[in-house]
mmCIF file of the C-alpha atoms, coordinates in Angstrom:
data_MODEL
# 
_entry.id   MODEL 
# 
loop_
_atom_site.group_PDB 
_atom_site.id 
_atom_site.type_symbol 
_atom_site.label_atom_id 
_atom_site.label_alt_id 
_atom_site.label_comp_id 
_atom_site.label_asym_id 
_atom_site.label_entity_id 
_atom_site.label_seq_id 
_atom_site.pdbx_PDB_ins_code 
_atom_site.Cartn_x 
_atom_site.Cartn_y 
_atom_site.Cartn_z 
_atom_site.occupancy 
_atom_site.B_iso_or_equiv 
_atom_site.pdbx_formal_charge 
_atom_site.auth_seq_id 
_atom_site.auth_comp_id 
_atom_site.auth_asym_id 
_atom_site.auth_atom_id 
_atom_site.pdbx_PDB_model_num 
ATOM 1   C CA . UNK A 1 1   ? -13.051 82.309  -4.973  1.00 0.00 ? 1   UNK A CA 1 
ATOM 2   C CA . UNK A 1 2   ? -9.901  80.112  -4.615  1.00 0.00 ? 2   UNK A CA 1 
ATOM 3   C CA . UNK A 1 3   ? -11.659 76.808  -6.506  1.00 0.00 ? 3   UNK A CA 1 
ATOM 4   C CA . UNK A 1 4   ? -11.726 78.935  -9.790  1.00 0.00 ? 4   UNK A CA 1 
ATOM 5   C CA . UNK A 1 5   ? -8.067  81.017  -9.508  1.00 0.00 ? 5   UNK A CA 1 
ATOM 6   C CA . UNK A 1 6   ? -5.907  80.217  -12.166 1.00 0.00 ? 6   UNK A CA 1 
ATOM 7   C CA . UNK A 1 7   ? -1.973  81.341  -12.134 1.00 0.00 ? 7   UNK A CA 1 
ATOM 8   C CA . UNK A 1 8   ? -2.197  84.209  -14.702 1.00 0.00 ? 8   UNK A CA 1 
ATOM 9   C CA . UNK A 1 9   ? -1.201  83.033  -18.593 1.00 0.00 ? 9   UNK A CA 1 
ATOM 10  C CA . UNK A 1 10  ? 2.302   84.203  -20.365 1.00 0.00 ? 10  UNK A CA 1 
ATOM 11  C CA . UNK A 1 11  ? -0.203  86.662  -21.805 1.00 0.00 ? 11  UNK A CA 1 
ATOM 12  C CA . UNK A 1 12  ? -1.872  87.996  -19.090 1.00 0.00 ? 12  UNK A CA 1 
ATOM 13  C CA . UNK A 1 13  ? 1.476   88.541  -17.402 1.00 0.00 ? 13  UNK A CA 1 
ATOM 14  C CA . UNK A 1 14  ? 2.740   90.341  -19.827 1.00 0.00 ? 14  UNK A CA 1 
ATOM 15  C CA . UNK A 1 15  ? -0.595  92.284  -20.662 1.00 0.00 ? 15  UNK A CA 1 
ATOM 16  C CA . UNK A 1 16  ? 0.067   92.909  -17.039 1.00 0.00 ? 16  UNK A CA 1 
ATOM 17  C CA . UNK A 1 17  ? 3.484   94.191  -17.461 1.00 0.00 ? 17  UNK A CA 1 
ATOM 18  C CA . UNK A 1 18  ? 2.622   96.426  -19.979 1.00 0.00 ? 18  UNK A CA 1 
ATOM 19  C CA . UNK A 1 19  ? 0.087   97.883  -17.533 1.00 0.00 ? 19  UNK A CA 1 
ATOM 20  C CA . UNK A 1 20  ? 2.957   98.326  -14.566 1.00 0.00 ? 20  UNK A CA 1 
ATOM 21  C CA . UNK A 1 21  ? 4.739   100.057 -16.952 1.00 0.00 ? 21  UNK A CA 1 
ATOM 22  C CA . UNK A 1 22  ? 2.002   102.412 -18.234 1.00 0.00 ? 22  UNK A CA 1 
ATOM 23  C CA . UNK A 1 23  ? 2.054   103.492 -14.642 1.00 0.00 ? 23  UNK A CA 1 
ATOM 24  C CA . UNK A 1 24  ? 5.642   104.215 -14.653 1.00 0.00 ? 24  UNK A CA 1 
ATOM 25  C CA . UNK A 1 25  ? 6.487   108.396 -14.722 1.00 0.00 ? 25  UNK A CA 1 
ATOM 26  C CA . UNK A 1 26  ? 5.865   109.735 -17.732 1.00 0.00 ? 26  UNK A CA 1 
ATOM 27  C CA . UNK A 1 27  ? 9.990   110.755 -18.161 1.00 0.00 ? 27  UNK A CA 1 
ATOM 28  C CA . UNK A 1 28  ? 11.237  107.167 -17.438 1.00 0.00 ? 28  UNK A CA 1 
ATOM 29  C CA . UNK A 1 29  ? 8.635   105.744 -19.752 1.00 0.00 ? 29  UNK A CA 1 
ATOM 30  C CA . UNK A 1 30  ? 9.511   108.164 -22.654 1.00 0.00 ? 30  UNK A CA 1 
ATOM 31  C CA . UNK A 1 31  ? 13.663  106.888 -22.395 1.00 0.00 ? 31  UNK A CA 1 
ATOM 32  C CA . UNK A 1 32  ? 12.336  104.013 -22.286 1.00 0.00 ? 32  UNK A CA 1 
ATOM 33  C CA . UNK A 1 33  ? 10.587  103.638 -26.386 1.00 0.00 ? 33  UNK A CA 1 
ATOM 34  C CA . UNK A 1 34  ? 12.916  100.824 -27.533 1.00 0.00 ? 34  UNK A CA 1 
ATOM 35  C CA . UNK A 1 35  ? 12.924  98.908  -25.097 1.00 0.00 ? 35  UNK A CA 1 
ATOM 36  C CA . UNK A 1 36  ? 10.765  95.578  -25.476 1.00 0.00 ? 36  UNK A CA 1 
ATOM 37  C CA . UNK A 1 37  ? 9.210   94.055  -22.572 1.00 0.00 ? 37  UNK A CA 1 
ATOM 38  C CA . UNK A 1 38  ? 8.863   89.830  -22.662 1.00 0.00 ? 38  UNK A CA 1 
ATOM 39  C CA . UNK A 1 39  ? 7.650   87.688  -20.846 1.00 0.00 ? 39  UNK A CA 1 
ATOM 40  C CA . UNK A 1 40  ? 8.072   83.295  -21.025 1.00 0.00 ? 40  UNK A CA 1 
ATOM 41  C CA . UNK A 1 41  ? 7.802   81.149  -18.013 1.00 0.00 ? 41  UNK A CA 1 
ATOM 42  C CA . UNK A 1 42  ? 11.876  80.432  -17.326 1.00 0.00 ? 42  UNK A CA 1 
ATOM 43  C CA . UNK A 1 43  ? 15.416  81.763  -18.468 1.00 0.00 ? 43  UNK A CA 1 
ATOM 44  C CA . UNK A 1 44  ? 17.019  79.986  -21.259 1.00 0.00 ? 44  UNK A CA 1 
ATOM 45  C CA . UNK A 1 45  ? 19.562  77.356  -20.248 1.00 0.00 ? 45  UNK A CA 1 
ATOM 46  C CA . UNK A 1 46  ? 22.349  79.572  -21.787 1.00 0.00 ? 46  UNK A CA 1 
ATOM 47  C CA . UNK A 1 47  ? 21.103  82.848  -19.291 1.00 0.00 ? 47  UNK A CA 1 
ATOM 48  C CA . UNK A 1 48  ? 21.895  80.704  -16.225 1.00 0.00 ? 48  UNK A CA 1 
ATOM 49  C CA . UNK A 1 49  ? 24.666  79.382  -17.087 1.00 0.00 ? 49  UNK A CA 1 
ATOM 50  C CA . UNK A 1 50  ? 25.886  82.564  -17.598 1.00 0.00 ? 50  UNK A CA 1 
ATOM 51  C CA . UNK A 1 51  ? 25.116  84.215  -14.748 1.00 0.00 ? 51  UNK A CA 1 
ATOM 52  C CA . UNK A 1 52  ? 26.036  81.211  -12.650 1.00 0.00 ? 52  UNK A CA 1 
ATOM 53  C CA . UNK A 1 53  ? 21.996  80.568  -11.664 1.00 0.00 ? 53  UNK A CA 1 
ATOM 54  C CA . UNK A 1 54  ? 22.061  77.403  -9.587  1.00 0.00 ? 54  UNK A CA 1 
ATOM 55  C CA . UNK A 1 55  ? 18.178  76.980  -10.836 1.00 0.00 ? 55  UNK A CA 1 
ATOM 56  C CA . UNK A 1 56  ? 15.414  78.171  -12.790 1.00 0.00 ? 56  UNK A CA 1 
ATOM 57  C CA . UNK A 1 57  ? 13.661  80.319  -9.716  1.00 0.00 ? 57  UNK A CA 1 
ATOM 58  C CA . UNK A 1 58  ? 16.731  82.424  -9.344  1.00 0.00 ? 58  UNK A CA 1 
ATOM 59  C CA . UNK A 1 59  ? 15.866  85.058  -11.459 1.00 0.00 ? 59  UNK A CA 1 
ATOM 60  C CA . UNK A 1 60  ? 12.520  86.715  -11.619 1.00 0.00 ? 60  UNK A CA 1 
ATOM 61  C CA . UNK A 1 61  ? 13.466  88.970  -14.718 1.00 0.00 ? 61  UNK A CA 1 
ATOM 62  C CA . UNK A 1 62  ? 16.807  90.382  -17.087 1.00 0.00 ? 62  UNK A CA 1 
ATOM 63  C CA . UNK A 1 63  ? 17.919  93.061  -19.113 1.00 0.00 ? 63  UNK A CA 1 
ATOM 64  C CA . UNK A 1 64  ? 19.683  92.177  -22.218 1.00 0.00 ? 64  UNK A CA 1 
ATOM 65  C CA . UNK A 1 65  ? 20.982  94.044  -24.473 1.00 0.00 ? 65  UNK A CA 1 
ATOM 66  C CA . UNK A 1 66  ? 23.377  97.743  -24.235 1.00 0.00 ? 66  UNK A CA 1 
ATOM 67  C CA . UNK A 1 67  ? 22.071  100.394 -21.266 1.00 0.00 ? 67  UNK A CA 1 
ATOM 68  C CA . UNK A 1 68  ? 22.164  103.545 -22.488 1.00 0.00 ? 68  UNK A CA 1 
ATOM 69  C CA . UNK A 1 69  ? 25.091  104.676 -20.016 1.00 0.00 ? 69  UNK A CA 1 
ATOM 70  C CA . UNK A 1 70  ? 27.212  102.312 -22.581 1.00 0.00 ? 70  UNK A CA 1 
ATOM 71  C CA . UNK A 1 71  ? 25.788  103.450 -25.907 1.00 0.00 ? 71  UNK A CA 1 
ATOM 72  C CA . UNK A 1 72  ? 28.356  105.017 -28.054 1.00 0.00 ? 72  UNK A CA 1 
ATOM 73  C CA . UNK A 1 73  ? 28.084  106.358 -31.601 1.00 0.00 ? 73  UNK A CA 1 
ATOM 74  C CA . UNK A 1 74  ? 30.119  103.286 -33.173 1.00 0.00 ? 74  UNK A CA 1 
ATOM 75  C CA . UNK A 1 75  ? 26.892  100.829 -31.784 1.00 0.00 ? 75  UNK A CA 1 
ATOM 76  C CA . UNK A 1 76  ? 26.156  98.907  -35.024 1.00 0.00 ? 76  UNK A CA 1 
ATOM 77  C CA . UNK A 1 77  ? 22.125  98.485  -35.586 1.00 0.00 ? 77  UNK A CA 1 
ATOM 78  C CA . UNK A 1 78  ? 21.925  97.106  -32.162 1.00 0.00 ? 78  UNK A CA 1 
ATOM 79  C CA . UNK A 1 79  ? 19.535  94.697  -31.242 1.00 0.00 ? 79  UNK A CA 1 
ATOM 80  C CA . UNK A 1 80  ? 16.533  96.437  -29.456 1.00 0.00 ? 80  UNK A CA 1 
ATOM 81  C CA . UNK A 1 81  ? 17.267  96.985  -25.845 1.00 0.00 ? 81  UNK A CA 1 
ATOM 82  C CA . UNK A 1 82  ? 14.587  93.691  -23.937 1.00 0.00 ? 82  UNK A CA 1 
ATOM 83  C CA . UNK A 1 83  ? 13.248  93.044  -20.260 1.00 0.00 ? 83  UNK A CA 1 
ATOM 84  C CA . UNK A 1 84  ? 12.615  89.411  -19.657 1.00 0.00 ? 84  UNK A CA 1 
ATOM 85  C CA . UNK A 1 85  ? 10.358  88.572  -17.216 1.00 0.00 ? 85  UNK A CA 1 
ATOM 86  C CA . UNK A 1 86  ? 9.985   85.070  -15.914 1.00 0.00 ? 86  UNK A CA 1 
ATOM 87  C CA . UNK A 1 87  ? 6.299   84.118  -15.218 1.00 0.00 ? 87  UNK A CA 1 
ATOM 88  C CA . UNK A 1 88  ? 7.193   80.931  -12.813 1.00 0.00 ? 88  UNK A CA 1 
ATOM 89  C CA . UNK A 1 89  ? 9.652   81.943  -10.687 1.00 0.00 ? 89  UNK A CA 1 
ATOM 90  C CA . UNK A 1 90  ? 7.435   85.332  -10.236 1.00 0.00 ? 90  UNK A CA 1 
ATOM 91  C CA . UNK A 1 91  ? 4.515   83.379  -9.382  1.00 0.00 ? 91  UNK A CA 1 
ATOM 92  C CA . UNK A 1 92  ? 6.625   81.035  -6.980  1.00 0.00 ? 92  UNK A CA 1 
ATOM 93  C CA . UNK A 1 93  ? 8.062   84.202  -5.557  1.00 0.00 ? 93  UNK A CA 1 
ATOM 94  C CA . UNK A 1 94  ? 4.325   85.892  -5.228  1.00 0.00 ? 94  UNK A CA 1 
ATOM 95  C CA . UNK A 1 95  ? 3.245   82.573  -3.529  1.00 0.00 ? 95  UNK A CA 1 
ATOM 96  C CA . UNK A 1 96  ? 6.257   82.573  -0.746  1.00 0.00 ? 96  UNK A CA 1 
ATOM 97  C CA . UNK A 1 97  ? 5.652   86.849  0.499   1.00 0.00 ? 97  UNK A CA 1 
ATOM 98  C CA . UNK A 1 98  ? 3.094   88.892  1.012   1.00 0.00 ? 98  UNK A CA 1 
ATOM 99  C CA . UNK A 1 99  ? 3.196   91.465  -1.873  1.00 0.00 ? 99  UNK A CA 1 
ATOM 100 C CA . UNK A 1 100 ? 0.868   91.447  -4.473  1.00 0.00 ? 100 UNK A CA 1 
ATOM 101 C CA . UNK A 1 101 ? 1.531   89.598  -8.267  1.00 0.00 ? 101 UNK A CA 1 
ATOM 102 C CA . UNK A 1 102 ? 0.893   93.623  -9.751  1.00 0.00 ? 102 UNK A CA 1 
ATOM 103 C CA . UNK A 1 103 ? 3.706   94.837  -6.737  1.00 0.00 ? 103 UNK A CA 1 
ATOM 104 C CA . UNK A 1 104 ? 6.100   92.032  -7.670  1.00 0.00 ? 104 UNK A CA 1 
ATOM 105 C CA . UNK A 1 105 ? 5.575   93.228  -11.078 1.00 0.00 ? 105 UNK A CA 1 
ATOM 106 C CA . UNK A 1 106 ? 6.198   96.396  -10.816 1.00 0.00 ? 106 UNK A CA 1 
ATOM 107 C CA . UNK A 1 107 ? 9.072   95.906  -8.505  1.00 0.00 ? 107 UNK A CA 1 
ATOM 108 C CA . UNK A 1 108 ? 11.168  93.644  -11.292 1.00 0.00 ? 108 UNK A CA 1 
ATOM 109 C CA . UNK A 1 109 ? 10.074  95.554  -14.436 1.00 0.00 ? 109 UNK A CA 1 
ATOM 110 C CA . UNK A 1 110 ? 11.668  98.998  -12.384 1.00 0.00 ? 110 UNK A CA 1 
ATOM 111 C CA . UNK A 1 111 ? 14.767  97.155  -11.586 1.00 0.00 ? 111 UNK A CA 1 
ATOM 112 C CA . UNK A 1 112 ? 15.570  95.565  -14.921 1.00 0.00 ? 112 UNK A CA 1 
ATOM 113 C CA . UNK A 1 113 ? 14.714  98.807  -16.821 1.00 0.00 ? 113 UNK A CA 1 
ATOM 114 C CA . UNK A 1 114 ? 16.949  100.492 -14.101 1.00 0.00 ? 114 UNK A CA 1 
ATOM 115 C CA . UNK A 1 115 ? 19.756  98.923  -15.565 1.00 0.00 ? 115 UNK A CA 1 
ATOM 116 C CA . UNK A 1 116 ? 19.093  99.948  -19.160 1.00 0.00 ? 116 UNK A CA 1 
ATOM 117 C CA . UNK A 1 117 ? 19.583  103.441 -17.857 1.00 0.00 ? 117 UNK A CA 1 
ATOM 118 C CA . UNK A 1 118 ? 22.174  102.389 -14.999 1.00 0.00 ? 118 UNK A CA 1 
ATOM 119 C CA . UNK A 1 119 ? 20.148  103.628 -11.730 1.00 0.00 ? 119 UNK A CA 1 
ATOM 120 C CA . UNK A 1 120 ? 21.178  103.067 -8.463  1.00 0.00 ? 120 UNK A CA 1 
ATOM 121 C CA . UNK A 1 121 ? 18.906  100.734 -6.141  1.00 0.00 ? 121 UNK A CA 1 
ATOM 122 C CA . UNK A 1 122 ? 17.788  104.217 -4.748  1.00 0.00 ? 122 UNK A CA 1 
ATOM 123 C CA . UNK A 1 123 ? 17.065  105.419 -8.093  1.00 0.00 ? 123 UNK A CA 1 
ATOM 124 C CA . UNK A 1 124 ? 14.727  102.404 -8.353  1.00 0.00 ? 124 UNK A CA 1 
ATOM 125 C CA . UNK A 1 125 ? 13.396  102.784 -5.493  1.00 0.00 ? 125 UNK A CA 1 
ATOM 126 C CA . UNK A 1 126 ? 12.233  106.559 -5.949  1.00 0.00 ? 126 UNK A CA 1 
ATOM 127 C CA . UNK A 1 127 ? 10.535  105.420 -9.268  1.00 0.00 ? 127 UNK A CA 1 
ATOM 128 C CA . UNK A 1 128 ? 8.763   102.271 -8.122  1.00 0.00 ? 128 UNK A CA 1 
ATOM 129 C CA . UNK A 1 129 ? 7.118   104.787 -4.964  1.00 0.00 ? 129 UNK A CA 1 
ATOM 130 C CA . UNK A 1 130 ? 6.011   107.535 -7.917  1.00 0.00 ? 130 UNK A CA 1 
ATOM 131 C CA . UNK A 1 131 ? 4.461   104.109 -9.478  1.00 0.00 ? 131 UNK A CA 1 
ATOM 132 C CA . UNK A 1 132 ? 2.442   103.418 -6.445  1.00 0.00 ? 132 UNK A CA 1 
ATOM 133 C CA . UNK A 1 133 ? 0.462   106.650 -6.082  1.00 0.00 ? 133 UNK A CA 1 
# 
């Protein structure tokens, strides 16, 4: 079986994603209609540099753009709202622990869409176990 496995594409990660998310409670998932999920194998340089990364594999996935606890009226056509998710430093983290690829999945796609809506770590928490049954 292992003479054949292939790390999974950009695509299939994000085909993947898509299917985490699908799985998500059917409340979070209807906040969540602007947001668009990415995926590409690293952060840009500029994203570590600005949150002070030291390299690539230090962040699995990222939120950008305004949560909806900061949303005001005066927002200008803001960007859509994205989750980033980083398909190498995922895999590298999936190869080091014992959870499943679909678990680490899940796991960062709750937490950066947590802060689009500014959850607690509890919050998350509560939603990534309704995901799992």
């Amino acid at each position: 079986m292992w003479i054949t496995a292939k790390a999974p594409s950009l695509a299939e990660l994000e085909q993947m994603a898509h299917e985490m998310f699908a799985r998500l409670p059917d409340e979070f998932r209807a906040l969540c209609e602007d947001v668009v999920i990415r995926v590409d194998d690293f952060p840009t340089d500029d994203v570590l540099d600005d949150l002070g990364a030291q390299s690539e594999f230090d962040l699995l996935g990222l939120f950008q753009g305004i949560g909806l606890p900061q949303r005001t009226s005066q927002d200008v056509a803001p960007m859509p709202n994205m989750i980033w998710l980083y398909r190498r430093p995922i895999l590298d983290y999936w190869a080091e622990h014992d959870d499943s690829l679909g678990d680490i999945v899940r796991h960062v796609l709750v937490h950066e869409i947590g802060h689009h809506f500014g959850l607690s770590d509890d919050d998350m928490e509560a939603i990534e176990a309704r995901a799992e049954g």
